[in-house]
C-alpha positions, 0 to 999 in steps of 0.5 A: 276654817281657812285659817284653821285648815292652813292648806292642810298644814294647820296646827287644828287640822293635823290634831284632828286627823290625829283623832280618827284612828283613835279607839274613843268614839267621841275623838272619832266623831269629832275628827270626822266632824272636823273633816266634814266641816273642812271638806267646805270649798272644793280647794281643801276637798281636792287637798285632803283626798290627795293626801289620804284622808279617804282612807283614813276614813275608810278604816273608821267605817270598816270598825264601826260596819258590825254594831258600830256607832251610829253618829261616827258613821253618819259623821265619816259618810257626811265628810266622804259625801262633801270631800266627794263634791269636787269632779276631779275626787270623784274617779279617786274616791271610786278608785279608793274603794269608797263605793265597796265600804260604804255598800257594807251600810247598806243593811243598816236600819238607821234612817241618818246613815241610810241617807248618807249613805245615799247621799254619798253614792249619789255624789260620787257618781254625778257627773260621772257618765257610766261609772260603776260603783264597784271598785272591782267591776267584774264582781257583781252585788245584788243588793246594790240599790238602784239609784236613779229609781231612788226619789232623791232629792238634789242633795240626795238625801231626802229619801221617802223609804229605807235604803233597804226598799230600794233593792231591786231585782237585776235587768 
């Protein structure tokens, strides 16, 4: 993957970032792929977040968040949750505005997109002490999902319920 990622300056990895704004689904999942296949070594996760590979795909999910196509959301949450490994990504990652994008997969009823979902959440605050979630703290989300009362495995994946019984009333 090294030679294929060339510091973020390969030839594989520049056409596949070409693919995620594209209007084709598979192109979509494919780069997502890609990406999350690239976001392997925290050297390329710290590269690709300081050159704006969140946002790109922050815009995917927002297309795809209304009926959107299940395997490109499963796929941009999983390269999210691996870029989200390295500690130094994750206050820029919450500072991007991952946590409001991601929050809006919460009333999804796919169990694949509700464990990334979980995954990622659960990456971009470990290690974090009291981070928030929201990118706007003074706003509060009632539906936010208590994640330390969630039994979630170490990758934060292997929930035993939907993300959606995890809603619990605020203390």
């Amino acid at each position: 993957m090294q030679k294929l990622f060339e510091g973020g300056k390969g030839s594989v990895f520049t056409r596949v970032l070409s693919w995620v704004p594209s209007h084709n689904h598979q192109l979509q999942l494919a780069g997502a792929l890609a990406i999350a296949n690239f976001a392997r070594n925290d050297g390329n996760c710290i590269h690709m977040v300081d050159t704006g590979i969140v946002q790109k795909l922050l815009e995917l999910l927002d297309r795809h968040v209304e009926e959107g196509n299940v395997t490109v959301q499963h796929a941009a949450l999983s390269a999210l949750r691996n870029l989200a490994i390295p500690v130094v990504n994750k206050s820029k990652m919450l500072s991007a505005g991952v946590s409001d994008v991601v929050l809006k997969f919460l009333k999804s009823e796919m169990p694949p997109v509700q464990f990334k979902l979980l995954g990622t959440l659960r990456m971009l605050i470990d290690t974090q002490g009291g981070v928030g979630l929201r990118s706007d703290p003074g706003r509060r989300d009632e539906r936010l999902p208590s994640l330390e009362a969630a039994k979630l495995g170490p990758l934060g994946e292997s929930v035993a319920s939907p993300a959606a019984s995890l809603y619990l009333p605020q203390r």
